[in-house]
Z-matrix of the N, CA and C atoms (Angstrom, degrees):
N
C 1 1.448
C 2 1.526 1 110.31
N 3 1.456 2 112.19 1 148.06
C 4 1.781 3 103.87 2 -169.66
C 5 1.759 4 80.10 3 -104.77
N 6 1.436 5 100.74 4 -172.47
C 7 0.940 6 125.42 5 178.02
C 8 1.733 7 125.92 6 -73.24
N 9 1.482 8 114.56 7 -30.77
C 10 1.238 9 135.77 8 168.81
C 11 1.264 10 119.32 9 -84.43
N 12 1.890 11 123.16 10 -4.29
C 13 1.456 12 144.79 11 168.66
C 14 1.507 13 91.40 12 -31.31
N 15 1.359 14 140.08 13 144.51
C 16 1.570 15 137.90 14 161.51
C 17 1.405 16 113.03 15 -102.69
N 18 1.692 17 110.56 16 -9.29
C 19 1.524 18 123.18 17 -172.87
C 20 2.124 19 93.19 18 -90.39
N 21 1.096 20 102.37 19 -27.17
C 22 1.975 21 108.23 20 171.77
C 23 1.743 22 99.83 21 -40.17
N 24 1.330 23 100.23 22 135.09
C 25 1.547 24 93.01 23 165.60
C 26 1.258 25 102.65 24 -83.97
N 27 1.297 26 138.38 25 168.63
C 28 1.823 27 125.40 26 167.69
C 29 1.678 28 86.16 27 -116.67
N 30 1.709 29 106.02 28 156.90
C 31 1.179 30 123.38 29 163.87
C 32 1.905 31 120.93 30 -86.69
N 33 1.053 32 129.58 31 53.07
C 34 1.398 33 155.48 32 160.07
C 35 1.149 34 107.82 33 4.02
N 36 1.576 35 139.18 34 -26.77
C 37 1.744 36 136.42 35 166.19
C 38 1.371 37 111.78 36 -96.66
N 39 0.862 38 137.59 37 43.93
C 40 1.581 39 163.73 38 157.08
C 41 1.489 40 98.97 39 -58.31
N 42 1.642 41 119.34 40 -59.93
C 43 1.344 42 120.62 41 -172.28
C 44 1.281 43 117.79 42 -121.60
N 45 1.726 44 115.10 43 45.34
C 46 1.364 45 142.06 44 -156.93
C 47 1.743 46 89.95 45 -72.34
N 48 1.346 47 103.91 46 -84.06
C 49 1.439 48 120.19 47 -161.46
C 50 1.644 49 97.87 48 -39.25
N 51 1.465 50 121.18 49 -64.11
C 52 1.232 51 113.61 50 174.50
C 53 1.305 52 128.17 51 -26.64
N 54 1.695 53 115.50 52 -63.06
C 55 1.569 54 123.77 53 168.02
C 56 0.861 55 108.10 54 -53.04
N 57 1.719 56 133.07 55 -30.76
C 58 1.519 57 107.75 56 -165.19
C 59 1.720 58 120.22 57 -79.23
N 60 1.819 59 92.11 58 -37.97
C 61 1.445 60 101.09 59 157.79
C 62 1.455 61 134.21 60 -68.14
N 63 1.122 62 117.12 61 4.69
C 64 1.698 63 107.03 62 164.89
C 65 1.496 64 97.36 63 -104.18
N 66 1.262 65 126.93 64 -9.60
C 67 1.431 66 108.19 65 -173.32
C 68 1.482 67 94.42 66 -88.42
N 69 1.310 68 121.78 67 -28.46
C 70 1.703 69 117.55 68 -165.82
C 71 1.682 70 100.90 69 -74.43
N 72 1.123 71 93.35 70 -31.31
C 73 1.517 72 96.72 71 175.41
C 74 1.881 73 120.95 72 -60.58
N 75 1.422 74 100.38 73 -64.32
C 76 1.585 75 103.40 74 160.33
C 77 1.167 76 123.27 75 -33.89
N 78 1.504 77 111.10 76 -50.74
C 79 1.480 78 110.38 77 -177.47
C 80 1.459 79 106.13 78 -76.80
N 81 0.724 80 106.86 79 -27.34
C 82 1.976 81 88.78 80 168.16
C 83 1.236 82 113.66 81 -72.49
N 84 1.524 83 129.84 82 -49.36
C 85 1.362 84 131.74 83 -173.77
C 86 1.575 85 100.65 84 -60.13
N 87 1.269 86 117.60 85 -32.17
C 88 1.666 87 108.13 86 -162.37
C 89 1.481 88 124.60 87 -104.13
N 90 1.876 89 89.73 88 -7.06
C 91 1.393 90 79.98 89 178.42
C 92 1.803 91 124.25 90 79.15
N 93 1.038 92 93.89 91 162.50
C 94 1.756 93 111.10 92 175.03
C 95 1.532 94 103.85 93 -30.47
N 96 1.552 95 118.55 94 -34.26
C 97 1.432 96 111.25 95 -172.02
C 98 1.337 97 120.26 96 -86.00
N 99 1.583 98 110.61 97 -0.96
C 100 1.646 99 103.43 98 178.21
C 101 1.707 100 112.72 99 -93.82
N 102 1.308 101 119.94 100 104.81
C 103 0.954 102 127.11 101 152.72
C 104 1.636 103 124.18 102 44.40
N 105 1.630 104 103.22 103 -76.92
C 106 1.350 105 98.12 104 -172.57
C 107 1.894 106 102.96 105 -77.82
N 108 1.216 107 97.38 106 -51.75
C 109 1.492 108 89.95 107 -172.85
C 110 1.680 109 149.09 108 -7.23
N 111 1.852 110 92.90 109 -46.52
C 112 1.728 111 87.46 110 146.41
C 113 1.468 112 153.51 111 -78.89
N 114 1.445 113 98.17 112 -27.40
C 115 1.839 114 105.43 113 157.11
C 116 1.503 115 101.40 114 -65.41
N 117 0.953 116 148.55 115 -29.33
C 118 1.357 117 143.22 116 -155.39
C 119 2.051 118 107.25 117 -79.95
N 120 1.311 119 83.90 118 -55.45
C 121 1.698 120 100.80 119 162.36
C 122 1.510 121 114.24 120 -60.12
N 123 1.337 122 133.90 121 -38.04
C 124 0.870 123 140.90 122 -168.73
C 125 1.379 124 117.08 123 -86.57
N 126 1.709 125 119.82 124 -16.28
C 127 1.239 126 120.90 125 172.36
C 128 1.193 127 78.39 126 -102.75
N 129 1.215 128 164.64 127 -53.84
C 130 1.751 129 143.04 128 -163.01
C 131 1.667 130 108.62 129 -46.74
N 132 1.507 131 104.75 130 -48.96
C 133 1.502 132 106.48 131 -175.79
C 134 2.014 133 117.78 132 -58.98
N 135 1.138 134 92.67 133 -43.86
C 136 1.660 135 110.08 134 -179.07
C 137 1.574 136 101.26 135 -73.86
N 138 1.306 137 111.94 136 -26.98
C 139 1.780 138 93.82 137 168.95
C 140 0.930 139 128.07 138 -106.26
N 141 1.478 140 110.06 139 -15.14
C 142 1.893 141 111.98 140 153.39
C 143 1.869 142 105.83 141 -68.18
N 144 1.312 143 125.86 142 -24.16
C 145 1.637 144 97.33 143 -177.88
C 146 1.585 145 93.35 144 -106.64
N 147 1.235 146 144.05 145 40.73
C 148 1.402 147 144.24 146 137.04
C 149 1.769 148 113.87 147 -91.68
N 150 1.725 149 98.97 148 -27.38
C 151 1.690 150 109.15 149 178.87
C 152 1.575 151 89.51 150 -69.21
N 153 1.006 152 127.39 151 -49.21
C 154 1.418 153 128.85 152 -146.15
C 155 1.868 154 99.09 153 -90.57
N 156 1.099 155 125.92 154 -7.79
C 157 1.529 156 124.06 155 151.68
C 158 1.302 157 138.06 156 -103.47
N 159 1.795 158 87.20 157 -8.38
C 160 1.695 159 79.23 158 156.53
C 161 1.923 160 107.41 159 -119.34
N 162 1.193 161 89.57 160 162.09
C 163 1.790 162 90.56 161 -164.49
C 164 1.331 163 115.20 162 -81.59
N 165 1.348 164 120.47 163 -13.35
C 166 1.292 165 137.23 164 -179.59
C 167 1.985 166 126.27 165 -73.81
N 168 1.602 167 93.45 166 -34.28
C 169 1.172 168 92.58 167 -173.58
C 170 1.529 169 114.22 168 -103.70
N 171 1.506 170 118.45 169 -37.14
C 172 1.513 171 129.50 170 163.26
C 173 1.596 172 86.85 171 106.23
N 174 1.445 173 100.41 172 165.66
C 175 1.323 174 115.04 173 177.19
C 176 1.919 175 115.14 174 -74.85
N 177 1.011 176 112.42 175 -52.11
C 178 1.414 177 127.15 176 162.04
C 179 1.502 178 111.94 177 -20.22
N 180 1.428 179 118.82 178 -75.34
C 181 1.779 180 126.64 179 -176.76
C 182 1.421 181 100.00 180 -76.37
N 183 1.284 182 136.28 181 -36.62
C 184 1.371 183 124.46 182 166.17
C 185 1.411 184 123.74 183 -59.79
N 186 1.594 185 123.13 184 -20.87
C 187 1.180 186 112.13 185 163.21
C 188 1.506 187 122.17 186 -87.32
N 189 1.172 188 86.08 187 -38.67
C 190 2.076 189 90.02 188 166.56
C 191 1.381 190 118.47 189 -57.55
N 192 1.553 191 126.01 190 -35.02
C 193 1.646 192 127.66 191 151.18
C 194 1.009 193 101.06 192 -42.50
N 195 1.543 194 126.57 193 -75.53
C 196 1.013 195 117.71 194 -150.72
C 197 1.797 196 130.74 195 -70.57
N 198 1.335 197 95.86 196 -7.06
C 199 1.735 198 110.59 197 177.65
C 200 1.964 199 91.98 198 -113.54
N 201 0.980 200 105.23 199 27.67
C 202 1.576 201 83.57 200 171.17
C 203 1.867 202 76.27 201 -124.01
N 204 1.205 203 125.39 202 -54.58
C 205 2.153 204 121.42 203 -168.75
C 206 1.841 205 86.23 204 -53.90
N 207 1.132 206 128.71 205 -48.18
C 208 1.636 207 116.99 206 -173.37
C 209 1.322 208 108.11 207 -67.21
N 210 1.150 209 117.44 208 -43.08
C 211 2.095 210 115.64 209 178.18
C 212 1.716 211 105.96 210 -60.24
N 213 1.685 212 125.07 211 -42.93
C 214 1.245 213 103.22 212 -179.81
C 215 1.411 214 108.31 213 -100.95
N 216 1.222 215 142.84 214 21.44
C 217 1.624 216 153.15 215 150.67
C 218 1.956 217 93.69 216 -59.93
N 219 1.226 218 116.00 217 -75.83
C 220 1.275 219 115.93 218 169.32
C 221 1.394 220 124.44 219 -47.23
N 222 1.408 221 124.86 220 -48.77
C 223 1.783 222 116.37 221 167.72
C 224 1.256 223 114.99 222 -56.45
N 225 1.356 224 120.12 223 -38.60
C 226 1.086 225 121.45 224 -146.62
C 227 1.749 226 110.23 225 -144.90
N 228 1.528 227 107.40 226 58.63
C 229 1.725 228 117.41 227 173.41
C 230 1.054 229 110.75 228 -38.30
């Protein structure tokens, strides 16, 4: 298979970190009005109160899970 094969699956997070940092960036510059920003909050909230019912993980890393699976849900549909 060459490289230009269209039947190749491609591996698509190759230029993850990049996307992820211009979007984190937008969302700071833009505020409440850019797009991702409310799912993003919204998986922070749901994984800080799943951190905060189970005793193991704490509310803290459950919200950072949970705004890091919502930041690449948005990079990466």
């Amino acid at each position: 298979m060459s490289a230009d094969d269209p039947n190749e699956p491609r591996h698509q997070d190759h230029q993850l970190i990049p996307d992820a940092t211009a979007e984190i960036k937008a969302m700071a510059t833009q505020g409440m009005k850019h797009p991702s920003t409310k799912p993003v909050l919204a998986g922070a909230a749901v994984g800080a109160l799943a951190g905060w019912i189970l005793p193991v993980v704490g509310p803290i890393i459950g919200g950072v899970a949970g705004a890091g699976i919502m930041l690449y849900k948005r990079v990466r549909p």
